[in-house]
DRENROLO-20568 format. One record per residue: residue number from 1; residue in three letters; z, y, x of N, C-alpha, C, O in turn. Coordinates in steps of 0.2 Angstrom, whole numbers, m for minus. Atoms other than C-alpha are relative to their C-alpha. Layout:
SITE  num  residu   n.up  n.north  n.east  ca.up  ca.north  ca.east   c.up  c.north  c.east   o.up  o.north  o.east
SITE  NUM     ALA      Z        Y       X      Z         Y        X      Z        Y       X      Z        Y       X
...
This chain:
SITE  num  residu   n.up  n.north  n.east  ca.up  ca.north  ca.east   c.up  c.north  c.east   o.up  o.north  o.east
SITE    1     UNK      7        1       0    300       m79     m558     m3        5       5      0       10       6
SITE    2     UNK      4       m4      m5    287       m73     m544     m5        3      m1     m8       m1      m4
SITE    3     UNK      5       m1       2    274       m64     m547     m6        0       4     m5        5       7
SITE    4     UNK      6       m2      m4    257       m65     m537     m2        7       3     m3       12      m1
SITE    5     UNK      2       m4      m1    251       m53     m526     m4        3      m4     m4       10      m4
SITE    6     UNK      8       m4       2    235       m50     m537      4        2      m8      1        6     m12
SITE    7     UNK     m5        0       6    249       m50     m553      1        9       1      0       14      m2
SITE    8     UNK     m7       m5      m1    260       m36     m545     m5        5       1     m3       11      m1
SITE    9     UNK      5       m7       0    243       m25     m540     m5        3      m6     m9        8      m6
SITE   10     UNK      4       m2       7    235       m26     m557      7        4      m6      7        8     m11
SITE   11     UNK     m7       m4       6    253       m20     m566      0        4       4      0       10       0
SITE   12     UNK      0       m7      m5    253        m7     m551     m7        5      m3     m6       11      m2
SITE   13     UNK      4       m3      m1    237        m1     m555     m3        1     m10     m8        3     m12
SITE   14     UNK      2        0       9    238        m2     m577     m2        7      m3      3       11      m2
SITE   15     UNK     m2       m6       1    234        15     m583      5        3      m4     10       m1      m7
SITE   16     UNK     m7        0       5    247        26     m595     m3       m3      m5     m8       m4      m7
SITE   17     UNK     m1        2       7    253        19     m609     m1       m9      m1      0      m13      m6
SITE   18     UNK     m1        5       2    252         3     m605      8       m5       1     11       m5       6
SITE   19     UNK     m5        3      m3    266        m9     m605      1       m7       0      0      m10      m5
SITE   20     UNK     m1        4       0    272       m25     m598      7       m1      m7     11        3      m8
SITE   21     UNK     m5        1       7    282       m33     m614      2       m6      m1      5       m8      m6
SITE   22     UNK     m2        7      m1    286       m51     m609     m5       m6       5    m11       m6       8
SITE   23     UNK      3        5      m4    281       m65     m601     m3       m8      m4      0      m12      m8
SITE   24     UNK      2        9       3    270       m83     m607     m2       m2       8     m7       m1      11
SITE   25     UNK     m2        3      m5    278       m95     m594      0        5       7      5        8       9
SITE   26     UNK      0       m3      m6    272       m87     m578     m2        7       1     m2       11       5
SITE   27     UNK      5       m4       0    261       m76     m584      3        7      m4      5        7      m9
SITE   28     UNK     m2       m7       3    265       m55     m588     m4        0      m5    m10       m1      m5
SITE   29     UNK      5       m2       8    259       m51     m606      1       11       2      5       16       4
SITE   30     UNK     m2       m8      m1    255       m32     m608     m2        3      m7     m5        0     m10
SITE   31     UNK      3       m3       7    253       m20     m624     m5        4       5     m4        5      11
SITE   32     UNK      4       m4      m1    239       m10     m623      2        6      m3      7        5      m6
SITE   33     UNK     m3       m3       5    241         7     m631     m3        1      m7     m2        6     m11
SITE   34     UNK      2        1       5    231         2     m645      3       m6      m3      0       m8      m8
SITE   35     UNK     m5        7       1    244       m14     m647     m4       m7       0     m2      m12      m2
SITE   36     UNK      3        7      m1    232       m26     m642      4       m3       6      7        2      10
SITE   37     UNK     m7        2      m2    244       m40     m633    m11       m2       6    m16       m3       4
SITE   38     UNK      3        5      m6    233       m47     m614      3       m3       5      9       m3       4
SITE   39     UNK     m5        5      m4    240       m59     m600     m4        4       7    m10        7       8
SITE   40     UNK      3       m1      m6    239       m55     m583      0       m6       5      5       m7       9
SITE   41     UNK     m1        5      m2    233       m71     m575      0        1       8     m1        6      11
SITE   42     UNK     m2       m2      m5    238       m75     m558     m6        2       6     m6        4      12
SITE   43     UNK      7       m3      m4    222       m70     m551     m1        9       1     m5       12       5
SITE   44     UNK      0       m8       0    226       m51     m557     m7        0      m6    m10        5      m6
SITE   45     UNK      6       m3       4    212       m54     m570      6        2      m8     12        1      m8
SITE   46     UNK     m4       m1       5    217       m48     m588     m5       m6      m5    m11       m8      m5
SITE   47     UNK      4        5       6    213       m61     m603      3        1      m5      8        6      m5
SITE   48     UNK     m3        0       6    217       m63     m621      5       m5      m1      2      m10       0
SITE   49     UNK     m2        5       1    232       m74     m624      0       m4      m6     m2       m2     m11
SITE   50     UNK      0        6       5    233       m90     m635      3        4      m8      4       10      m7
SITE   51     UNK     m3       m1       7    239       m86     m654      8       m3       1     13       m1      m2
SITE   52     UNK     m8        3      m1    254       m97     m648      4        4       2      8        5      m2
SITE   53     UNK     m3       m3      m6    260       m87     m634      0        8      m4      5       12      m2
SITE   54     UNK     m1       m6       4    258       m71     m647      6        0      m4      9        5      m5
SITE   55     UNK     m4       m1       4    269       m78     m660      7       m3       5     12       m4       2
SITE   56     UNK     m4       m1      m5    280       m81     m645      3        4       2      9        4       4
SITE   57     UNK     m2       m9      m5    281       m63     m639      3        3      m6      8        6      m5
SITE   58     UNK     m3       m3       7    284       m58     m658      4       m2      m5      7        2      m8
SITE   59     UNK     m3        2       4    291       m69     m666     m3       m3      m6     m9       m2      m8
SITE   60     UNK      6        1       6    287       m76     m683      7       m1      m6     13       m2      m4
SITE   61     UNK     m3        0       5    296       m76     m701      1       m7       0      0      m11       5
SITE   62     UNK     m1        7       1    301       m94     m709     m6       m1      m4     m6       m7      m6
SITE   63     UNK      6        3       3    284       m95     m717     m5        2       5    m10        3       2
SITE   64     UNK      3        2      m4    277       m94     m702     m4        8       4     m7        9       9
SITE   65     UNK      2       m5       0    271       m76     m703      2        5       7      6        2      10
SITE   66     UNK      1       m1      m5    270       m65     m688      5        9      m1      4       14      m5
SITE   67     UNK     m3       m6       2    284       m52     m688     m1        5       5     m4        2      10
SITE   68     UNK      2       m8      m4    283       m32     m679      5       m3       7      9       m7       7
SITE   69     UNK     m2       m1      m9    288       m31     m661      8        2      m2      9        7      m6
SITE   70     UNK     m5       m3       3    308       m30     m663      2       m8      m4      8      m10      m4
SITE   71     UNK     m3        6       2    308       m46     m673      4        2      m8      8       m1     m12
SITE   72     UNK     m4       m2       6    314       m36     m689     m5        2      m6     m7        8      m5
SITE   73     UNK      3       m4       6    305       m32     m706      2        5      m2      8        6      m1
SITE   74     UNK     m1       m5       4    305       m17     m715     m3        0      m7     m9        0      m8
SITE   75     UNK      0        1       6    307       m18     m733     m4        7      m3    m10        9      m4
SITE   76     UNK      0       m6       2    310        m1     m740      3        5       6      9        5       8
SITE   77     UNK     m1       m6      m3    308        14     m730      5        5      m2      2        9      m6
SITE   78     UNK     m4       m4       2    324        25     m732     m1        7       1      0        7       7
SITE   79     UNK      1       m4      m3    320        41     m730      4        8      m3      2       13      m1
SITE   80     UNK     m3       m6       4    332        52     m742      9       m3       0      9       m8       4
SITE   81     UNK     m7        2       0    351        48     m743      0        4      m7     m1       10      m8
SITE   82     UNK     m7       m4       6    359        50     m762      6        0       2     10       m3       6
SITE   83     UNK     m8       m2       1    375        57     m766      2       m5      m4      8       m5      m6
């Protein structure tokens, strides 16, 4: 995949904390550091992507649910080890 001129100077120019996290089709998806997901359209604009193209990037449970970044739930938090 190639990315546009106007693509590669809007990811050059993201400020901290932002990051590229996958791609929908052509287009770079980015987190925010508030985890809001945007696309970087080939114009270098930023937009919001489809709900499709999110349970794409994240995945989704077998009832359709939208699981954490990582693709894995967490049940129960362990946080002690018994003897």
């Amino acid at each position: 995949m190639q990315l546009t001129e106007q693509q590669s100077l809007r990811i050059a120019e993201l400020p901290h904390g932002y990051r590229v996290v996958g791609l929908d089709g052509a287009v770079p998806m980015v987190r925010e550091p508030t985890g809001q997901l945007v696309r970087i359209e080939q114009n270098g604009q930023l937009t919001t992507p489809s709900a499709e193209a999110k349970r794409k990037l994240v995945g989704a449970d077998s009832n359709g649910e939208a699981l954490p970044p990582g693709g894995v739930l967490a049940v129960t938090p362990y946080t002690s080890v018994m003897d």
